[in-house]
N, C-alpha and C positions, 0 to 999 in steps of 0.2 A: 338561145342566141348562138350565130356562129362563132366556132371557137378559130381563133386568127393562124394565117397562115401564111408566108411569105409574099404571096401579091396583094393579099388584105393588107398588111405592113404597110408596103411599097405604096398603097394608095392613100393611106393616110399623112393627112398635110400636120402641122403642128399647130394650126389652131382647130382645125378638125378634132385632132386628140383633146385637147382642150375643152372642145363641146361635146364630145362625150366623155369627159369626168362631170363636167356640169349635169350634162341628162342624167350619170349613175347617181352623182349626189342629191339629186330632184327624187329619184325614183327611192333613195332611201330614207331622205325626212318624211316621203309619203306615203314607206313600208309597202312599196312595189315592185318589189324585187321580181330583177327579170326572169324568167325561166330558162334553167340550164340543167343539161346531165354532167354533172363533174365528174361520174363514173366516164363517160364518153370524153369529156377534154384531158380527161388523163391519158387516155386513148391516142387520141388527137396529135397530143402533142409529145408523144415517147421518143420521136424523133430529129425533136428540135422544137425551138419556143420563138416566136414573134412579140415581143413583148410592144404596144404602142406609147406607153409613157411609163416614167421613170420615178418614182415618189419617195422624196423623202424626209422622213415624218419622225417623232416622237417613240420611244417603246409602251407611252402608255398603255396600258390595256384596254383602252375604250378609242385609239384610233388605230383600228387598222385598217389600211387602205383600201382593199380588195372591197371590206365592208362597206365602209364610207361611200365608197364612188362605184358598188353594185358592178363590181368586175370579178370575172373567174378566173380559173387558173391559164395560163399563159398570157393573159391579160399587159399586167403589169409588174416592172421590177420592185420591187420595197425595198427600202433601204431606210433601215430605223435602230436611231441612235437619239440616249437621252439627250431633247433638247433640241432635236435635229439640228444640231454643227453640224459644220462641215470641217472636214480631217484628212488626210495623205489617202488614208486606203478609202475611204469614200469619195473620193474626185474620181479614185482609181476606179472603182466602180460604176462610176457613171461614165464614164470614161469606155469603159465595158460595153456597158448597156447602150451606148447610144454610137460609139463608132463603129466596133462590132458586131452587135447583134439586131441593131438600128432601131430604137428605141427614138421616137419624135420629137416628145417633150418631160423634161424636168420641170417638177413642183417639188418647192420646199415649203412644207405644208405643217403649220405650227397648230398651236391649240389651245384652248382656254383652258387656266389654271392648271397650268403648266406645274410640276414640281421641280423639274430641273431650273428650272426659271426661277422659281420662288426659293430655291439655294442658293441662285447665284445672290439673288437679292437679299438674304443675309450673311451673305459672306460666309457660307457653308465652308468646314474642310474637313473629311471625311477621307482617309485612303487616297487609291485612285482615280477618286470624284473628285477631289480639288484640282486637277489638272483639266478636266473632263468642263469643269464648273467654271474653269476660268476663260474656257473660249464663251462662255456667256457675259463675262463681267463688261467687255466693251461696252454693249448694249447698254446697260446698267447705267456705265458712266452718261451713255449718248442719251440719255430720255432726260430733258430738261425743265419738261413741264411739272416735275411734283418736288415742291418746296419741304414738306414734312411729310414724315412717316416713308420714308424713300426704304421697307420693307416688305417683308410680305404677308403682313398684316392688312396692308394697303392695298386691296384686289383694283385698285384703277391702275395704280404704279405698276404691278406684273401684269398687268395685260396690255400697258403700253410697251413695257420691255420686248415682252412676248413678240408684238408686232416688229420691234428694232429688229430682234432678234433675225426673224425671218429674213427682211429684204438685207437683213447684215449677209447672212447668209448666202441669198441669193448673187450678191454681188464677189464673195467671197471664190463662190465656183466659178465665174467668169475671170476676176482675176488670175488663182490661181491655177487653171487648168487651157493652156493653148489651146489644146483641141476643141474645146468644146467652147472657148469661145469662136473659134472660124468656124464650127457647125453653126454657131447662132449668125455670124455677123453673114453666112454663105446662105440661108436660112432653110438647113438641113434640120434643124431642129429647133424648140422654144423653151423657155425658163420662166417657169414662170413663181411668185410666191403669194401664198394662204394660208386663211389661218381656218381651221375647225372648231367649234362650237359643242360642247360637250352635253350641254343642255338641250340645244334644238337638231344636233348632229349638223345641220347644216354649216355648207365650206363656202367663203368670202374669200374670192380672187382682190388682189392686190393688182389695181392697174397700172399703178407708179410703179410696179415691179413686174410687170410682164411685158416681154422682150421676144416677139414673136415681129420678124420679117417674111409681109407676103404682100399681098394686095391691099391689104388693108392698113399698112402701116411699111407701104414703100422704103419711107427715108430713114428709118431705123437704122443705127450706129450702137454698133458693142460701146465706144467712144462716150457714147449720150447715160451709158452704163459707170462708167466711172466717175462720175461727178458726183 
């Protein structure tokens, strides 16, 4: 596959980028991985990087994104932190990647059986992980559907968190970061949030959480984001 280069960038729209994480994620539950010389995209890109979407996901070891969604190098930015919060220097980073270096769309891209999740969910405190663990606790309190066993014992209870968690998230970047909400509401770029599937590898977009302004979703308001 071609390795992207600044008018490849410039042509991709943000639901474009969108549908291809969907085709990479297709091509990798069905172990069809595209063909690429990464010796050559190293190459490629020694002079600068186009990166088309922005991902930010979990440290697990069994999601990385490149993997997941069948992208090479200069592909895409990663940004992965337990838990996938969002924090100062990670706004700052997408912030980067998408004014800067023009990155089209953000995914906060979650995942089953989460550990950072299943901390929060017993009220872990550990060092620097109970600061870490408490941008997860909102969630925790927001999921109202589970009357007992509200631990993580309970794999329906951390996987409905899990889901909080994300569009928590997702809303969390638009509030706190100006710019990139006027990329969204300008529709210079999209947000969108997912969660991964550790079992089947397969990624489930969240469409109550994707906020993509183009044709297909004219009347889109950052506004209709805060509620």
């Amino acid at each position: 596959m071609k390795t992207l280069n600044k008018e490849l960038q410039a042509s991709i729209t943000p639901r474009k980028a969108l549908e291809i994480l969907k085709d990479g994620n297709n091509r990798f539950v069905h172990n069809l991985k595209a063909h690429r010389d990464l010796l050559e995209q190293v190459n490629d890109t020694r002079d600068g990087q186009w990166p088309f979407a922005t991902i930010l996901s979990c440290i697990d070891s069994r999601t990385s994104a490149e993997l997941i969604f069948d992208q090479g190098l200069g592909d895409v930015f990663s940004v992965r932190i337990a838990g996938n919060i969002v924090n100062t220097d990670i706004l700052g980073s997408m912030e980067f990647a998408c004014k800067v270096a023009g990155s089209k769309l953000i995914v906060v891209l979650g995942h089953t059986k989460c550990g950072a999740v299943k901390g929060a969910c017993d009220h872990v405190e550990m060092g620097n992980l109970t600061e870490l663990l408490s941008k997860i606790q909102p969630s925790v309190y927001q999921e109202k559907e589970t009357t007992s066993d509200r631990n993580a014992s309970n794999p329906s209870f951390v996987e409905n968190v899990s889901q909080i968690n994300v569009k928590r998230s997702v809303k969390n970047i638009i509030e706190r970061s100006y710019i990139l909400e006027q990329m969204v509401e300008n529709g210079e770029i999209g947000i969108v949030g997912a969660m991964h599937n550790i079992e089947t590898g397969e990624v489930s977009f969240y469409e109550e959480v994707s906020f993509i302004k183009d044709d297909q979703n004219p009347n889109f308001s950052v506004a209709a984001l805060r509620h």
